[in-house]
C-alpha positions as CSV (number, residue, x, y, z in Angstrom):
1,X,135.3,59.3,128.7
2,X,132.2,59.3,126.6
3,X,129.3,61.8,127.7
4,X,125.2,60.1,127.9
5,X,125.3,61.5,124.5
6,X,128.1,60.3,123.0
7,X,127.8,56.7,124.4
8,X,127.7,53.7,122.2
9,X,124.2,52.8,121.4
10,X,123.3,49.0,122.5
11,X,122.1,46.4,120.6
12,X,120.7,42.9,121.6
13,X,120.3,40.5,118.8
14,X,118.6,37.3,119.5
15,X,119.6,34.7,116.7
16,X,120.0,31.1,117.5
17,X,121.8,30.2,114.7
18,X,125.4,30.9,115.8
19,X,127.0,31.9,112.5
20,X,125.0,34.1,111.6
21,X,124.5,36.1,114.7
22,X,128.5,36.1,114.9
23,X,128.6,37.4,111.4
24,X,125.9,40.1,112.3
25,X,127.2,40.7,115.8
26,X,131.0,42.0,114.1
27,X,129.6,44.0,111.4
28,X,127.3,45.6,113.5
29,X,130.4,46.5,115.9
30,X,132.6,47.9,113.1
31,X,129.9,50.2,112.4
32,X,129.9,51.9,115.8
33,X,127.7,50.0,118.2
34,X,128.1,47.7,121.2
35,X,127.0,44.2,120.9
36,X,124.9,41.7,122.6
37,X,123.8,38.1,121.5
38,X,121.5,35.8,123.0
39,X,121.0,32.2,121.2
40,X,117.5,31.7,123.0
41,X,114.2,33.3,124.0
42,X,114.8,33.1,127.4
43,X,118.8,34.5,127.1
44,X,117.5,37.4,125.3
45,X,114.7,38.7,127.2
46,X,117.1,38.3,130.6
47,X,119.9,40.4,128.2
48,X,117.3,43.2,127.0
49,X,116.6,43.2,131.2
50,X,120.3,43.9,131.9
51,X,121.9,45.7,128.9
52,X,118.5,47.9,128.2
53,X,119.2,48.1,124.4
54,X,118.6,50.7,122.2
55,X,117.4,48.4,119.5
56,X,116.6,44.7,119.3
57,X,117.1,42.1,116.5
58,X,114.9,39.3,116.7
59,X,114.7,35.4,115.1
60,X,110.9,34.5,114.8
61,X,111.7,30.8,115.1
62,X,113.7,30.3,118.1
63,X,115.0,27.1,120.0
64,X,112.7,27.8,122.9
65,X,110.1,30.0,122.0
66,X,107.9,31.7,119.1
67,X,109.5,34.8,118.0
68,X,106.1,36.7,117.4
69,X,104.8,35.8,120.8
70,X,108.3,36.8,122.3
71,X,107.8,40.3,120.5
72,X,104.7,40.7,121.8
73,X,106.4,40.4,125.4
74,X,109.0,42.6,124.9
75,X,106.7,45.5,123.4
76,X,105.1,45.2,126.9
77,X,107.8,46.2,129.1
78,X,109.9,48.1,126.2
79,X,109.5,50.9,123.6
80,X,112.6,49.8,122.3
81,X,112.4,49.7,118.3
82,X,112.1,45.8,117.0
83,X,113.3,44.7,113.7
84,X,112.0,40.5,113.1
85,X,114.4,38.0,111.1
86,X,112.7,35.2,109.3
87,X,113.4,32.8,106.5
88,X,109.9,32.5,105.8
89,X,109.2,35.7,103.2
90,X,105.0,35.4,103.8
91,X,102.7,39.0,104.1
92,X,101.2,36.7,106.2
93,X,104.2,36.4,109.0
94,X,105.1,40.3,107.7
95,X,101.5,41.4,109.1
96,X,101.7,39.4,112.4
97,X,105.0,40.5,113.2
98,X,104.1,43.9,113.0
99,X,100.9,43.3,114.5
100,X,102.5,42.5,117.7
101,X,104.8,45.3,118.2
102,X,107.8,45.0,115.7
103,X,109.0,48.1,114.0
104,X,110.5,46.2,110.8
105,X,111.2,42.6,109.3
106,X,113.8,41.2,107.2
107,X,113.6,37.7,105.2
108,X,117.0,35.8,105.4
109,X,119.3,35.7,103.5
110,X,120.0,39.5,104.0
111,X,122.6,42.4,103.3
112,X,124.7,42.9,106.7
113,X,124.9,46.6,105.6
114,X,121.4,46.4,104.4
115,X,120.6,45.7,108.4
116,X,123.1,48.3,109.5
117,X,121.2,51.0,107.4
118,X,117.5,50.0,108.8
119,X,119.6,49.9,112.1
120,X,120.8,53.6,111.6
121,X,117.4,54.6,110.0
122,X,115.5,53.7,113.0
123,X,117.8,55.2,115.9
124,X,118.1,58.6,113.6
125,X,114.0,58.7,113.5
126,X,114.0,57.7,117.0
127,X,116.6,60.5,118.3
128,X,114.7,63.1,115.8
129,X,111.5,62.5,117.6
130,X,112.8,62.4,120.9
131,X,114.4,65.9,120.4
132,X,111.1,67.6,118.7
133,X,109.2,65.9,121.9
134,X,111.5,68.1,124.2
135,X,111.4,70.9,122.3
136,X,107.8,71.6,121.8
137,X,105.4,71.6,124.2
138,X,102.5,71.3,122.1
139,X,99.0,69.3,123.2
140,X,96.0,68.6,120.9
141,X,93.0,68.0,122.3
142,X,89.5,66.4,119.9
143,X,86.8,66.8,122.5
144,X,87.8,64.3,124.5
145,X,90.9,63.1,123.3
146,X,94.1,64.5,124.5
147,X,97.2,64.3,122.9
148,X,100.4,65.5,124.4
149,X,103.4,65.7,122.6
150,X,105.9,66.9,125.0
151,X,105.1,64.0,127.6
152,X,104.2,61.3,124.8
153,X,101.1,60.5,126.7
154,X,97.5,60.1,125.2
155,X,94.3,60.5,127.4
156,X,90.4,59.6,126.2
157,X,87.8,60.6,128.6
158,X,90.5,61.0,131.1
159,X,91.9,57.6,131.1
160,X,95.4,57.3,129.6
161,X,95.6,55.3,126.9
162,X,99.4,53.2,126.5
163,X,100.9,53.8,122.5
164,X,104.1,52.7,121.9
165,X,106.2,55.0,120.7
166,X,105.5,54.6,116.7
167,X,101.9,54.4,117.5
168,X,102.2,57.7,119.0
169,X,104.0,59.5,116.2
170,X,101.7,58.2,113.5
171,X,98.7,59.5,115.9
172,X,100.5,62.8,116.4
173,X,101.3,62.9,112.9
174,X,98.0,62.4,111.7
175,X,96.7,64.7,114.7
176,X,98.7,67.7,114.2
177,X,97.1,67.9,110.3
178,X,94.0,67.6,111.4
179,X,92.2,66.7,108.4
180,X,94.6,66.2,105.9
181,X,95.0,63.2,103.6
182,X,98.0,61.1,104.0
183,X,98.4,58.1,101.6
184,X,100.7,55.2,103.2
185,X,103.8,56.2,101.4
186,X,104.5,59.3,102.8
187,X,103.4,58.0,106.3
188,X,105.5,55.5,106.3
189,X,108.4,58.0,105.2
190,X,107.4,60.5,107.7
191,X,107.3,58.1,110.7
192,X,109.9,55.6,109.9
193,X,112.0,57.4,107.6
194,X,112.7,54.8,104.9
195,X,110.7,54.5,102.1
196,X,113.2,52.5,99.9
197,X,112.8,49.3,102.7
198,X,109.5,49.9,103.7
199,X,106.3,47.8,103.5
200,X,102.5,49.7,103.5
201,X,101.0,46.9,105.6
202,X,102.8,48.8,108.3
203,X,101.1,51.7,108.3
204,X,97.9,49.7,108.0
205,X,98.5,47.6,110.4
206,X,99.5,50.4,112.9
207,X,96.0,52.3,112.2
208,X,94.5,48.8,113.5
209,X,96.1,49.3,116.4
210,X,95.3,52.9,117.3
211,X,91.5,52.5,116.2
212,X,91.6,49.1,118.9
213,X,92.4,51.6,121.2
214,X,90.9,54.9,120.7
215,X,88.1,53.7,119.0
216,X,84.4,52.5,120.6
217,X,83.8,51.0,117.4
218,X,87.1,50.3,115.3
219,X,84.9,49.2,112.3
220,X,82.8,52.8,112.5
221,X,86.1,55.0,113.1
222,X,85.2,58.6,114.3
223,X,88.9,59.8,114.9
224,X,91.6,57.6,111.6
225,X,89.0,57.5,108.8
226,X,89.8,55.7,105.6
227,X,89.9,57.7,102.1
228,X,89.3,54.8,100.2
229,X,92.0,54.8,97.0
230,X,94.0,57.7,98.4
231,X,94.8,57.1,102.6
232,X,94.2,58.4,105.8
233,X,93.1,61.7,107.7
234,X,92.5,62.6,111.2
235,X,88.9,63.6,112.1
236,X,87.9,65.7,115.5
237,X,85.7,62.7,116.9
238,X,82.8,64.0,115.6
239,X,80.1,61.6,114.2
């Protein structure tokens, strides 16, 4: 019998066209994992309710419903990591996507071990930073900003503020060297851990996010501030 640690990992893909989620569903499964396809929007968000994946694979054009918008759904109910299939290839669909809470995006057609490896990537990084979570218990606090590592929880003026979980590592990331610069690159290879797939609209898109919700001004940022040419830095919140 398999301990909690040694379980399978789940994962829910949600493809309606059939052949290619069979194809994706089997070589996933030789490669270790258990399974789960839905051919609609609605199927899948009532499988990611009953299976509680560890990682989701999601169509943006769907029989039943926009892929983006359904994205944005799940990211409210689930930290589970999100990687978007499209056969539209535009930065513009790229930047939406992860706008709205996906972790990665693939344009069809694809390598089946290509997805395995961003698969694999992602639930390494996420098992990494779950273990340094319990094992430090480390807060930061900028004046009124408080960031707490241990519990993945992030307070400003005593209200909590809700990150998902790669908005909190790039925060803590950028938090815990107070006042170094980081250019995208090695952001994007400290957080998601793949610099040969990744895109640097990520990581801009994922400072959007934070200054929307930690900043009073987003366009005047006291805390992420921009070194134009080179990256990004944490500041204390001072003006």
């Amino acid at each position: 019998m398999k301990t909690n640690q040694e379980r399978q990992r789940k994962i829910v893909i949600i493809e309606d066209e059939k052949d290619m989620a069979r194809i994706m569903q089997d070589y996933i499964k030789v490669n270790g994992y258990e399974v789960y396809v839905a051919n609609s929007g609605l199927d899948g968000m009532n499988l990611i309710e009953m299976t509680e994946p560890d990682f989701i694979i999601l169509d943006i054009m769907l029989p039943d419903a926009d892929g983006i918008e359904l994205c944005q759904q799940i990211r409210e109910k689930h930290d589970t990591p999100i990687l978007i299939l499209s056969a539209r290839g535009s930065d513009t669909d790229k930047v939406l996507g992860l706008g709205f809470g996906a972790d990665d995006y693939m344009t069809k057609p694809f390598s089946p071990s290509e997805l395995v490896a961003r698969i694999n990537a992602h639930l390494r990084r996420e098992e990494r930073s779950k273990n340094r979570a319990v094992r430090q218990d480390e807060v930061l606090q900028f004046g009124e900003l408080v960031i707490d590592q241990k519990a993945y929880q992030v307070s400003l003026r005593g209200r909590e503020i809700s990150l998902s979980a790669k908005e909190f590592q790039l925060l803590f990331c950028l938090a815990s060297n107070y006042n170094q610069v980081f250019s995208k690159s090695v952001l994007l290879d400290k957080i998601w851990g793949y610099d040969v797939y990744g895109d640097e609209n990520t990581i801009t898109v994922y400072v959007r996010r934070l200054r929307e919700k930690l900043e009073d001004d987003p366009a005047t940022p006291r805390y992420i501030k921009t070194v134009w040419g080179v990256g990004y830095k944490f500041s204390n919140g001072e003006s």
